[in-house]
Backbone of each chain as ProteinMPNN parsed JSONL, in Angstrom:
{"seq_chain_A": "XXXXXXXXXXXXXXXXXXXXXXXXXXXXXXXXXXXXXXXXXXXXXXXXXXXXXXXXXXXXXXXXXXXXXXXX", "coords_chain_A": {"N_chain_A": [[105.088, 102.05, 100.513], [103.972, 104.429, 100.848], [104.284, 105.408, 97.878], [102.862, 103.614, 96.596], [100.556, 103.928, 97.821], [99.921, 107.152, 96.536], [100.621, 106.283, 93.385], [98.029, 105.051, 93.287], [96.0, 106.6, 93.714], [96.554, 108.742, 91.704], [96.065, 107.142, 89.517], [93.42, 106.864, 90.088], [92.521, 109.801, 89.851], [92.949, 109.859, 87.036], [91.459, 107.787, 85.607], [88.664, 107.064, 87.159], [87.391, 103.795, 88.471], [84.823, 103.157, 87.111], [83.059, 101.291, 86.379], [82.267, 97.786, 87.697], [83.864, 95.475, 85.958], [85.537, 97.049, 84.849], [87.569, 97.922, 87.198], [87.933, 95.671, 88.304], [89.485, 94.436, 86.392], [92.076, 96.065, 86.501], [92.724, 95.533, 88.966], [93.605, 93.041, 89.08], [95.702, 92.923, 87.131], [98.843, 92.27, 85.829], [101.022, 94.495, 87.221], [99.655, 95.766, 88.719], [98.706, 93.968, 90.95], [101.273, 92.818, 91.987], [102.386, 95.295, 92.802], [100.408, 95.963, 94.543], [100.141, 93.329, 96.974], [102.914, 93.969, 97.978], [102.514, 95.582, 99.132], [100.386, 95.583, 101.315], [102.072, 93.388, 102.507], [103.752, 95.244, 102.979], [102.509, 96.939, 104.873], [101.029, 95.352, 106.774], [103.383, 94.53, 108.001], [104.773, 97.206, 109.37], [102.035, 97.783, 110.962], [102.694, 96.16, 112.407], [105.124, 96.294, 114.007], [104.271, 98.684, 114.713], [102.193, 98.924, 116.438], [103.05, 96.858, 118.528], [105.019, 98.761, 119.625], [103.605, 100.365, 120.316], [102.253, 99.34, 122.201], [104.302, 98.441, 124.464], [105.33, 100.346, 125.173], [102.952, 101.14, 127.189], [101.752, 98.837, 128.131], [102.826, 97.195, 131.037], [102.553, 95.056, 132.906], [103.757, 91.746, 131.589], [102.128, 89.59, 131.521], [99.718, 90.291, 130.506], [101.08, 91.455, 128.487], [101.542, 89.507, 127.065], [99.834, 88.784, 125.918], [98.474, 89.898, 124.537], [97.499, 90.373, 120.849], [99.682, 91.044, 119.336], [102.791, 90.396, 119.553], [105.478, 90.889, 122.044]], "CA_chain_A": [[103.642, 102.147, 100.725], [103.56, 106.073, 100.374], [104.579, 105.634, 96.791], [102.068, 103.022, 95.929], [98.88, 105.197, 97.523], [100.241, 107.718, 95.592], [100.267, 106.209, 92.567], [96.674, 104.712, 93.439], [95.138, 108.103, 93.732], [96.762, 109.383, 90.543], [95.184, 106.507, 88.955], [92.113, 107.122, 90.076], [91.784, 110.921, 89.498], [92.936, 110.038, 85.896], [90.526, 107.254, 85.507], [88.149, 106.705, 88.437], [86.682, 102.974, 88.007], [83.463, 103.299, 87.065], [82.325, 100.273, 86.142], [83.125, 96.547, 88.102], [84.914, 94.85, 85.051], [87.148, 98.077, 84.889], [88.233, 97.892, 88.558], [88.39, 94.075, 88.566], [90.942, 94.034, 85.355], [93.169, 96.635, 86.509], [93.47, 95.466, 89.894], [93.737, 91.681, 88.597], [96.793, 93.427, 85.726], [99.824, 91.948, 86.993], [101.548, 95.319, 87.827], [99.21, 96.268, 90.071], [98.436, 92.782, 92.057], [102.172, 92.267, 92.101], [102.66, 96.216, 93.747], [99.469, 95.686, 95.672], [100.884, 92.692, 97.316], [103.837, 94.116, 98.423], [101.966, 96.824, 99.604], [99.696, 94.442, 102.165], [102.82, 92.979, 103.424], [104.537, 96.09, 104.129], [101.473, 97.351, 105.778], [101.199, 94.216, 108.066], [105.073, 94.408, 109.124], [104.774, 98.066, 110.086], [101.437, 97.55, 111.928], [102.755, 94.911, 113.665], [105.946, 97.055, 114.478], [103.891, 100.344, 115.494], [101.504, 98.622, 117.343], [104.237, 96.475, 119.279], [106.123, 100.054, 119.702], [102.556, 101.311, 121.839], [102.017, 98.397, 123.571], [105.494, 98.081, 124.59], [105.421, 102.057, 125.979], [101.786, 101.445, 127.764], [101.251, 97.874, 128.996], [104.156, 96.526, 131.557], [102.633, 93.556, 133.068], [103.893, 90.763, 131.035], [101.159, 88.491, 131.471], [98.994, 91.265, 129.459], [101.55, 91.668, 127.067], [101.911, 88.573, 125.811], [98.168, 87.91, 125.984], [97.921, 90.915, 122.876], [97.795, 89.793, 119.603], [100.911, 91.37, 119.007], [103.935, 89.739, 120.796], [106.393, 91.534, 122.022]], "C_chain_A": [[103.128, 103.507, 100.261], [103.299, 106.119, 98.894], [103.233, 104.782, 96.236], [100.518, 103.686, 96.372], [99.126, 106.026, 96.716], [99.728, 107.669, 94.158], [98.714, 105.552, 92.412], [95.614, 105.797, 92.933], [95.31, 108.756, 92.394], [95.974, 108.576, 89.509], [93.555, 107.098, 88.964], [91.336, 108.427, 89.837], [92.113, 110.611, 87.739], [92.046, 109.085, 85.024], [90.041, 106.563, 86.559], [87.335, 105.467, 87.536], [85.241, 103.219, 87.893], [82.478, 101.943, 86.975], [83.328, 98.545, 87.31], [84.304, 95.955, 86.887], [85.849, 95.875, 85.552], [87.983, 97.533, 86.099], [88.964, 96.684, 88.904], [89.911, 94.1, 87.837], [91.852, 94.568, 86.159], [93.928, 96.242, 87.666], [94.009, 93.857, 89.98], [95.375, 92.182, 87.541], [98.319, 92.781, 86.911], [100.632, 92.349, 87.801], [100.761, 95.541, 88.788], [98.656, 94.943, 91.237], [99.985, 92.429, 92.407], [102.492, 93.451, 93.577], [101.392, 95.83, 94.696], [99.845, 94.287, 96.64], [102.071, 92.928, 98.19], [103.358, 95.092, 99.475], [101.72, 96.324, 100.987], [101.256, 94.157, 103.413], [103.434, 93.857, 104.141], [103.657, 96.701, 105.41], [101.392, 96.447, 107.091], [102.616, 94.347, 109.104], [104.951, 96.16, 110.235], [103.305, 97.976, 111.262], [101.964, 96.883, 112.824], [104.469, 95.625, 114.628], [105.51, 98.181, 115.417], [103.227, 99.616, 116.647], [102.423, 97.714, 118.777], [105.059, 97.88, 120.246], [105.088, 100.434, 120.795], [102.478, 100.596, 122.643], [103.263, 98.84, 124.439], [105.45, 99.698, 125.705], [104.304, 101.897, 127.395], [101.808, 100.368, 128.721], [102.588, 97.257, 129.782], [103.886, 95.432, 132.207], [102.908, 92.464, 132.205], [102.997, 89.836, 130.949], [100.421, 89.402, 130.025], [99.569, 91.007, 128.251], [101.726, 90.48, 126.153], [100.424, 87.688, 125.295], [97.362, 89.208, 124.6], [98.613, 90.386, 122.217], [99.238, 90.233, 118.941], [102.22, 91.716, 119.663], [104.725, 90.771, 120.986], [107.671, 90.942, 122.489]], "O_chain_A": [[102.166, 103.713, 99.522], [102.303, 106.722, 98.494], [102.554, 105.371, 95.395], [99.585, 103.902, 95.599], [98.441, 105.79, 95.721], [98.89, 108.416, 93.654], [98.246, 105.597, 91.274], [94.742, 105.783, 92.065], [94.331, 109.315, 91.899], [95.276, 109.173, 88.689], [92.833, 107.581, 88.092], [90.119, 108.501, 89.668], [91.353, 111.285, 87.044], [91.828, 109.404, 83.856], [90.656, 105.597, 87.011], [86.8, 105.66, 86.444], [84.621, 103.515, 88.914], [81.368, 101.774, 87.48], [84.529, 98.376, 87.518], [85.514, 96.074, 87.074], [86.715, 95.711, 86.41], [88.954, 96.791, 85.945], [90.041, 96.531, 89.48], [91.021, 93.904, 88.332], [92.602, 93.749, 86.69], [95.149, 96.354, 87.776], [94.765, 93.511, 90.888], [96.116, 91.204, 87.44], [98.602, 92.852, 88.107], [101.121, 91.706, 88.73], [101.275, 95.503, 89.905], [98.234, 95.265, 92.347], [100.01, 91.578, 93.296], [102.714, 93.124, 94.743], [101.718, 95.294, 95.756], [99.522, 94.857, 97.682], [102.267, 92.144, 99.119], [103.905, 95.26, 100.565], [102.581, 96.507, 101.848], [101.432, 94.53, 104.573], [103.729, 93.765, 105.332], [104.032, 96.874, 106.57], [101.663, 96.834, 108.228], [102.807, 94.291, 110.318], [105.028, 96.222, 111.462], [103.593, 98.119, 112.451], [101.697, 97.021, 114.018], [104.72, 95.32, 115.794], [106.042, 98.56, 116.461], [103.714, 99.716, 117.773], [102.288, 98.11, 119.935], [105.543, 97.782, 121.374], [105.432, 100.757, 121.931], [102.587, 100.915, 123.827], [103.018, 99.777, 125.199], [105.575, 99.736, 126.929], [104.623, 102.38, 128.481], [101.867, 100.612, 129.926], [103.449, 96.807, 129.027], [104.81, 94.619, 132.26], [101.784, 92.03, 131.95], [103.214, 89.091, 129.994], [100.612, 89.149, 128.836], [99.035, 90.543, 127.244], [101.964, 90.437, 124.946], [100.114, 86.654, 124.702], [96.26, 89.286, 124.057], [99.755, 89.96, 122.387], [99.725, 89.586, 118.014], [102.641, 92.775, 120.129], [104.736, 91.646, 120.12], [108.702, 91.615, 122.483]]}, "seq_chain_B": "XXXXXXXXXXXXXXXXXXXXXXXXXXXXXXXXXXXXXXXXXXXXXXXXXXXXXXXXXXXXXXXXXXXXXXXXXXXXXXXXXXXXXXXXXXXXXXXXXXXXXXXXXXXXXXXXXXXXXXXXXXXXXX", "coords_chain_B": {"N_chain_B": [[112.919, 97.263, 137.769], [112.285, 96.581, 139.97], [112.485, 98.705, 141.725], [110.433, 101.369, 143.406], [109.974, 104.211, 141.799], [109.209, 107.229, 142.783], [107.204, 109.171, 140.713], [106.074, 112.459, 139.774], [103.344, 112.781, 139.124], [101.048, 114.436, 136.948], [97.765, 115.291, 136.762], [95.558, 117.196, 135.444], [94.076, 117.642, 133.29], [93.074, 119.661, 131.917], [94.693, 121.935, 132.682], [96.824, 121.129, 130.937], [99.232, 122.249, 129.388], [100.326, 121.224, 125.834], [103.318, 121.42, 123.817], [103.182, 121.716, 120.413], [104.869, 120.081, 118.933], [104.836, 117.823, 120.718], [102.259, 116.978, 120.677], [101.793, 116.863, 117.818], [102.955, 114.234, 117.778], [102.135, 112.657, 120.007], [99.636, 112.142, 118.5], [100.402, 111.289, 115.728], [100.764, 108.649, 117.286], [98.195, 108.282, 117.866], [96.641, 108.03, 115.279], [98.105, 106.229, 114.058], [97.119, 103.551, 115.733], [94.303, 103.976, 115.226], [94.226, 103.293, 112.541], [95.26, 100.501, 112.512], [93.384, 99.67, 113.488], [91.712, 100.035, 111.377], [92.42, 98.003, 109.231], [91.36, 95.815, 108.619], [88.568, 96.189, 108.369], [89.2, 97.809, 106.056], [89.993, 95.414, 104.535], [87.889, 93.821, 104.442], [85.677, 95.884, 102.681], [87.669, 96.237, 100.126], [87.21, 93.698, 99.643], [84.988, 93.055, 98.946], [84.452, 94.754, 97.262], [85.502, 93.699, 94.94], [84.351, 91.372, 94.924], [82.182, 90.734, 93.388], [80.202, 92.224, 90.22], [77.568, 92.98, 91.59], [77.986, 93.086, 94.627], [80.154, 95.205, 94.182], [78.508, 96.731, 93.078], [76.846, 97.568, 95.755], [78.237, 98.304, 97.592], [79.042, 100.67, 96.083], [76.364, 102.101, 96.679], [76.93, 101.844, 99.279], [78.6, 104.052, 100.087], [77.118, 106.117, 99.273], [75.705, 107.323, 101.227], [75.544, 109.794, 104.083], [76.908, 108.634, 106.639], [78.993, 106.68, 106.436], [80.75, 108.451, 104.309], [81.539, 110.173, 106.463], [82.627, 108.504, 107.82], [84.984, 107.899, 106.172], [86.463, 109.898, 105.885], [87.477, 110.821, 107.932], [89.138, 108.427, 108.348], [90.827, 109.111, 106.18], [92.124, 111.749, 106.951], [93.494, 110.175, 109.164], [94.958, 109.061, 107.878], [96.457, 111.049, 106.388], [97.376, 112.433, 108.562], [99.276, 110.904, 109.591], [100.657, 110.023, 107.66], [102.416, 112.332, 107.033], [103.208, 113.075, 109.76], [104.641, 111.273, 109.977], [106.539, 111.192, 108.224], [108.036, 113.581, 109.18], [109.407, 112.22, 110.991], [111.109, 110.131, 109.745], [112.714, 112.26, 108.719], [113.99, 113.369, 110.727], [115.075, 111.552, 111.979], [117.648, 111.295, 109.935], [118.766, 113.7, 111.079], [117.343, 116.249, 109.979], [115.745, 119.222, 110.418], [115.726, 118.886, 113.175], [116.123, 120.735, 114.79], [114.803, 123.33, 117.393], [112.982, 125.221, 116.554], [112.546, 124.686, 113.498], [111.85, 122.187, 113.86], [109.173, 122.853, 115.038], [108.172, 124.04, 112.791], [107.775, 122.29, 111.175], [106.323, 120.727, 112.655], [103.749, 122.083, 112.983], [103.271, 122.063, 110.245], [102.14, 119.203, 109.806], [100.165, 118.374, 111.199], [98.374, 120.789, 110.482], [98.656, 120.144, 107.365], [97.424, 117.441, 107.602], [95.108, 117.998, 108.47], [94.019, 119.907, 105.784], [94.554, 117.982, 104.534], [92.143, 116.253, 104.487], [89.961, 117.839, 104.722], [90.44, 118.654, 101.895], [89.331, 116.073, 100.738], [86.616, 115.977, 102.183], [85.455, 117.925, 100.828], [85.541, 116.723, 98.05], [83.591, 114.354, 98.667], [81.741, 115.264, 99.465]], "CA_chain_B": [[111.887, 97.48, 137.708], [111.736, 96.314, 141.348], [112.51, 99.646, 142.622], [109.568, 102.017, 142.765], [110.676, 105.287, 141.745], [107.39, 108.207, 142.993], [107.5, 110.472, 139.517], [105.483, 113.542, 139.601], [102.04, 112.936, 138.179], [99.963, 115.896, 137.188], [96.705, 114.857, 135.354], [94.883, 118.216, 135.277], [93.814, 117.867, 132.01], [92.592, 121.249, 131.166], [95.927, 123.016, 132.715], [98.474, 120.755, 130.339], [99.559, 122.267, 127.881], [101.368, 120.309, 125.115], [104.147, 121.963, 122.645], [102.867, 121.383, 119.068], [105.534, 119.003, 118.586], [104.392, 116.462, 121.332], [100.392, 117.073, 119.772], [101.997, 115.822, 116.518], [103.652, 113.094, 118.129], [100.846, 111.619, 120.196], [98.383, 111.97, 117.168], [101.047, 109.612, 115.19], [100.548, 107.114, 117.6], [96.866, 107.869, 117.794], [96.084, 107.537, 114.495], [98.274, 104.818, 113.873], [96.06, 102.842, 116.332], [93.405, 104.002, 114.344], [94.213, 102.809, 111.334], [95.649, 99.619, 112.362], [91.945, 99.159, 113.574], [91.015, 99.866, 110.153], [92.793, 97.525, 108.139], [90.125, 94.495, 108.823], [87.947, 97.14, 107.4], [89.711, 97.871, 104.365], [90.344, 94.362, 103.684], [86.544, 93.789, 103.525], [85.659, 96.379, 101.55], [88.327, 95.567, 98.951], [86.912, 91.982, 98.806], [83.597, 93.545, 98.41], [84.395, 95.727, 95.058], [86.014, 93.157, 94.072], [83.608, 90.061, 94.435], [80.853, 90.273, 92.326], [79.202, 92.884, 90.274], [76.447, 93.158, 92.62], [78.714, 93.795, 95.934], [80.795, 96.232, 93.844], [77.586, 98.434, 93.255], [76.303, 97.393, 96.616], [79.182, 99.01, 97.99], [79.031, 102.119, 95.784], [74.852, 102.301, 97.429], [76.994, 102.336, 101.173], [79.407, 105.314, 100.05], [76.561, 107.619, 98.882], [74.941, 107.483, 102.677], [76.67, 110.395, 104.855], [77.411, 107.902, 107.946], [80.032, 106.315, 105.585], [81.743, 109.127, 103.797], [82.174, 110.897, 107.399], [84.14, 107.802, 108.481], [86.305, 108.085, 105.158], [87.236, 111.162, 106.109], [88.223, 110.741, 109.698], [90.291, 107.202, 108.129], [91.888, 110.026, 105.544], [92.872, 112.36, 107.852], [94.444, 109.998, 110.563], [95.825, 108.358, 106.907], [97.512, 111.629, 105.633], [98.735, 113.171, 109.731], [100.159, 109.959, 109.96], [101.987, 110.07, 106.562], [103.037, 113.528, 106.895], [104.421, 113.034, 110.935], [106.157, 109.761, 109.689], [107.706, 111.633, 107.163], [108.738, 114.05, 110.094], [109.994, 111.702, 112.146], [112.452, 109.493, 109.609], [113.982, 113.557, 108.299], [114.639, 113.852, 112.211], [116.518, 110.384, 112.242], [118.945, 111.723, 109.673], [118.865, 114.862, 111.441], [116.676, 117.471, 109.234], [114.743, 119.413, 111.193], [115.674, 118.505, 114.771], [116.612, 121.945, 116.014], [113.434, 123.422, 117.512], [112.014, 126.303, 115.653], [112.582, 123.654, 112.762], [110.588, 121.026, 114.29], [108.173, 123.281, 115.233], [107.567, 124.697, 111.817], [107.344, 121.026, 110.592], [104.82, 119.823, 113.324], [102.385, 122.782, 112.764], [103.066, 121.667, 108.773], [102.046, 117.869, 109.722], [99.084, 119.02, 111.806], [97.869, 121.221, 109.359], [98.776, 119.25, 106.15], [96.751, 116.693, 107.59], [93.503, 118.782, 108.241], [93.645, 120.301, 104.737], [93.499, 116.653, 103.08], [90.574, 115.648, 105.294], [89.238, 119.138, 103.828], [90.009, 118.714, 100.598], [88.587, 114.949, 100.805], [85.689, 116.56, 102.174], [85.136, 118.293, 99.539], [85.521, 115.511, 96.957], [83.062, 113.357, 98.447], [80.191, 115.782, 100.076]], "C_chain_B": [[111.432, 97.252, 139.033], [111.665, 97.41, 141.885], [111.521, 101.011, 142.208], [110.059, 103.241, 143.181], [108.714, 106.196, 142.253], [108.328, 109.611, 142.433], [106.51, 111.72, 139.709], [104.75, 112.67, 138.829], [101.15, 113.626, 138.219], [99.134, 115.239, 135.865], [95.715, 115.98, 135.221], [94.754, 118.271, 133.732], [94.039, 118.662, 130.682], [93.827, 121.929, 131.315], [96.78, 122.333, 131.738], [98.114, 121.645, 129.156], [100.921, 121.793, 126.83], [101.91, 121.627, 123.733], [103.932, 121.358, 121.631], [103.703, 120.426, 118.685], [105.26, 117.448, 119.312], [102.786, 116.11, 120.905], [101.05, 116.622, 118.119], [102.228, 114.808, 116.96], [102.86, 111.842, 118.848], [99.594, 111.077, 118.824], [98.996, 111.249, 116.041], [100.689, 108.923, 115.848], [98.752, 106.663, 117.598], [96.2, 107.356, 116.568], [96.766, 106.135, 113.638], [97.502, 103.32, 114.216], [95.318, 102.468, 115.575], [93.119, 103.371, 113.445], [94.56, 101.541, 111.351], [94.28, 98.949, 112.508], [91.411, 98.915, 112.616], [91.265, 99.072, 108.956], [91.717, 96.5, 108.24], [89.213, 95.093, 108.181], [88.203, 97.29, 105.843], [89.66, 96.482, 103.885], [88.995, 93.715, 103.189], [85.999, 94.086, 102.832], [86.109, 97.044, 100.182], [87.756, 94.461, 98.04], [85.491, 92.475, 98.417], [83.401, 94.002, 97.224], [84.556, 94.92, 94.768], [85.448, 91.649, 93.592], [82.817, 89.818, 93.602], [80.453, 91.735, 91.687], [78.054, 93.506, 90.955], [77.19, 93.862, 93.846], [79.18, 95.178, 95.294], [79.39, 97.397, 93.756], [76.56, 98.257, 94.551], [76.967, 98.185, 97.759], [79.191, 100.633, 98.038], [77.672, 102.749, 96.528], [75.945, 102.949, 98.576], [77.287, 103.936, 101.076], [78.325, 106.538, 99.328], [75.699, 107.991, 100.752], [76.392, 108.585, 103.036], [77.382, 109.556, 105.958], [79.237, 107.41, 107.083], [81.46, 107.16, 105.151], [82.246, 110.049, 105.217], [83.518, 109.748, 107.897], [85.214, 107.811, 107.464], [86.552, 108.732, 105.475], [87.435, 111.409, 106.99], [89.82, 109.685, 108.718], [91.384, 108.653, 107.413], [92.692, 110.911, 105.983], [93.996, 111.463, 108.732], [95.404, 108.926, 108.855], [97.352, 109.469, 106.745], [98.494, 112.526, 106.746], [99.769, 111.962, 109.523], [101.124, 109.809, 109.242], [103.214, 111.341, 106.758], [104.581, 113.175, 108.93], [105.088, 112.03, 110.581], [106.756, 109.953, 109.047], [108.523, 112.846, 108.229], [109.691, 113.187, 110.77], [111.27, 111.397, 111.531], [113.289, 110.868, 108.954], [114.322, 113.877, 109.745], [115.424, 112.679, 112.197], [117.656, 110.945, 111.294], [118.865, 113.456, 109.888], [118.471, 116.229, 110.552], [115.523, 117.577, 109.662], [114.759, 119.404, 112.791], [116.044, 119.488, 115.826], [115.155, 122.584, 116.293], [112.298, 124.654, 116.784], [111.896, 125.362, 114.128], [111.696, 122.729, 113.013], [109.049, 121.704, 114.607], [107.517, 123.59, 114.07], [106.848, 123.274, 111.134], [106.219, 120.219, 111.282], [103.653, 120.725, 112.657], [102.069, 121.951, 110.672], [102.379, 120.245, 109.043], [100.773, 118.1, 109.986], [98.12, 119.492, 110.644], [97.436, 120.764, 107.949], [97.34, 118.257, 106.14], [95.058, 117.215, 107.449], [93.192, 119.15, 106.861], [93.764, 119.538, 103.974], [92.74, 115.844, 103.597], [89.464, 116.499, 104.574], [89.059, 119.062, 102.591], [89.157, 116.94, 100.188], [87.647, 114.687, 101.16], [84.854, 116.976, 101.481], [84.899, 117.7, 98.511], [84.278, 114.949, 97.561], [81.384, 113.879, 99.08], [79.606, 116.933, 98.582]], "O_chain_B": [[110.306, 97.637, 139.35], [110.753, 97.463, 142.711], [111.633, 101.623, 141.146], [110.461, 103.534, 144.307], [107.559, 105.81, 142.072], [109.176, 110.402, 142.846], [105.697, 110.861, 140.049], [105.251, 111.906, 138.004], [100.38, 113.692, 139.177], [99.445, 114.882, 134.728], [94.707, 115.498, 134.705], [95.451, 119.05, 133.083], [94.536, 118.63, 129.556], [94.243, 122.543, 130.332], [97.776, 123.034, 131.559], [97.181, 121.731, 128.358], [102.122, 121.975, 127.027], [101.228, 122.377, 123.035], [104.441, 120.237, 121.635], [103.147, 119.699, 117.862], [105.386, 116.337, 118.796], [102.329, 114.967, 120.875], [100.327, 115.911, 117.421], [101.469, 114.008, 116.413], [102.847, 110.646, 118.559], [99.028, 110.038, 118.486], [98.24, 110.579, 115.337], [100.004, 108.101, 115.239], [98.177, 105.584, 117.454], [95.361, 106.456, 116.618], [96.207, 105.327, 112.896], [97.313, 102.356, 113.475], [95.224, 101.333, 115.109], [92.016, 102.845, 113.293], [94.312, 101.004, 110.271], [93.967, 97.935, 111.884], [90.685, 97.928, 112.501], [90.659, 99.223, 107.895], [90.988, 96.815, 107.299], [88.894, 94.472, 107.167], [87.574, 96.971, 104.835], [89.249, 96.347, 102.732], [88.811, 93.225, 102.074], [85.517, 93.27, 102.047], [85.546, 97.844, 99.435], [87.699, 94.22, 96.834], [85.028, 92.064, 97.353], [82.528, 93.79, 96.381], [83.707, 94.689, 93.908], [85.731, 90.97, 92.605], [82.71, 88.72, 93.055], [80.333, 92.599, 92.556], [77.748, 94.671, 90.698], [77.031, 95.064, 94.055], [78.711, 96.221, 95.749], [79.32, 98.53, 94.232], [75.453, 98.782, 94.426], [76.334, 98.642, 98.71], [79.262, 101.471, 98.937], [77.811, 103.882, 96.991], [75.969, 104.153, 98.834], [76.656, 104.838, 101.627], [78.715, 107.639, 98.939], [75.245, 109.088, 101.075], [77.562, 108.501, 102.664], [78.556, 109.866, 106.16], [80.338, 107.905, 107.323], [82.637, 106.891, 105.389], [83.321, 110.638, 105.102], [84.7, 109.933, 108.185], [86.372, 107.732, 107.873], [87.715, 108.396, 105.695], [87.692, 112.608, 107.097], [90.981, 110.05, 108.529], [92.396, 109.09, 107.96], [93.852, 111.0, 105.581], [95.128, 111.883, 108.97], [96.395, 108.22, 109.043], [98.55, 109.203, 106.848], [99.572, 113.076, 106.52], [100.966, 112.156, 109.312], [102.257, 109.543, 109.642], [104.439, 111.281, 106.658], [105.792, 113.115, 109.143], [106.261, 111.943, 110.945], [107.719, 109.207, 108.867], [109.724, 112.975, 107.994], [110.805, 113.623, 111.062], [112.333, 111.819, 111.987], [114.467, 110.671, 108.656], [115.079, 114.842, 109.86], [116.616, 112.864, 112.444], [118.73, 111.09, 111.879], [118.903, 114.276, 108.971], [119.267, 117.164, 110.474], [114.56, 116.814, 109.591], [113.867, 119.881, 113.492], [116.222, 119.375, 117.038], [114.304, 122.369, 115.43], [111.074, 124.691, 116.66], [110.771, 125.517, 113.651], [110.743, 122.543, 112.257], [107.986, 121.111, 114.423], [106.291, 123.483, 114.099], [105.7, 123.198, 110.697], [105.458, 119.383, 110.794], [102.779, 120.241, 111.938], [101.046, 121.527, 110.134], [101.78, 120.061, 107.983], [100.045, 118.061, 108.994], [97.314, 118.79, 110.034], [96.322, 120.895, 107.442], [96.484, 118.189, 105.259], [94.17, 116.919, 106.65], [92.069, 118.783, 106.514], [93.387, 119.73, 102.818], [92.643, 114.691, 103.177], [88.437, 116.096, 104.029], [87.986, 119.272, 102.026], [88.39, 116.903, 99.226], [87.211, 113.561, 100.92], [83.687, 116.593, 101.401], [83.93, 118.113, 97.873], [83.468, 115.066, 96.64], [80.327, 113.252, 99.148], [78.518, 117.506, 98.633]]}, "name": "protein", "num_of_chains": 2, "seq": "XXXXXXXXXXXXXXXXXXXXXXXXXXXXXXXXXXXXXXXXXXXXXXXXXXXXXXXXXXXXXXXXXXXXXXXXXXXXXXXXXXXXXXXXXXXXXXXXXXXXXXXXXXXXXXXXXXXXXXXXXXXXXXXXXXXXXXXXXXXXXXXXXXXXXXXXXXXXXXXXXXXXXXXXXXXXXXXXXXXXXXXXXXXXXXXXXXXXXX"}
């Protein structure tokens, strides 16, 4: 994930989209919908890990916990 | 869990004071929060650039208002503590860093780090 903001940002200070088409293509190009993609999912797994990780520390009634969107 | 243990609880607010390493450590989980709040966010205004001509510069209209670019730059901050202490944390699982003048130098760095790319992202967008 680090690596792909990364390279996001470098993108964008070396050409910031300016226009819709631009932005559309590049993020439509199949390298970057393939890494963007992967990206998403890793993002989802660790949310759903971290957030699991606070609950898990904070809430101890069980009823609660299994009544947040993110089971434990 | 049946047996209730009675822990010391001191909630004086104002008297705690926290060792720079546990003020990194909460402010991972805080801005993790944060940000997990913000992905529903992001994912809208992704689909927004990306739907139409019109949204895309309907979009660019929101981000010239200040209300906007202040919340980018809260999200960026709790983006880049969070990168920086999570990069603390997994060089403490293989043990770099975990002795305490070490950890300490690396929290104030996480801390810090993070403020000065809120600052410099500040800068970029005001």
């Amino acid at each position: 994930m680090l690596f792909f903001i990364v390279f996001v940002l470098i993108h964008f200070l070396g050409n910031p989209p300016n226009s819709y088409l631009e932005w559309h293509d590049w993020v439509s190009s199949r390298s970057v919908s393939i890494a963007g993609s992967l990206f998403w999912i890793a993002l989802l797994a660790h949310t759903w890990v971290g957030v699991r990780d606070v609950v898990m520390d904070y809430v101890h009634p069980i009823a609660v916990r299994l009544a947040l969107p993110s089971h434990t | 869990m049946s047996v209730k243990i009675r822990r010391p609880v001191f909630f004086h607010l104002t008297q705690i004071q926290m060792p720079v390493g546990a003020l990194t450590s909460i402010t991972h989980r805080v801005t993790g929060i944060v940000l997990a709040l913000g992905i529903p966010f992001g994912v809208y205004l992704l689909d927004m650039s990306l739907q139409s001509p019109e949204s895309f510069a309907q979009l660019r209209g929101l981000f010239q208002q200040w209300p906007f670019k202040a919340v980018s730059i809260i999200v960026i901050w709790a983006l880049a503590h969070h990168v920086l202490a999570g990069i603390r944390h997994l060089l403490s699982d293989i043990d770099i860093g975990s002795l305490l003048p070490a950890a300490r130098r690396s929290a104030w760095i996480a801390n810090i780090g993070g403020l000065a790319v809120a600052a410099l992202a500040a800068g970029t967008l005001f």
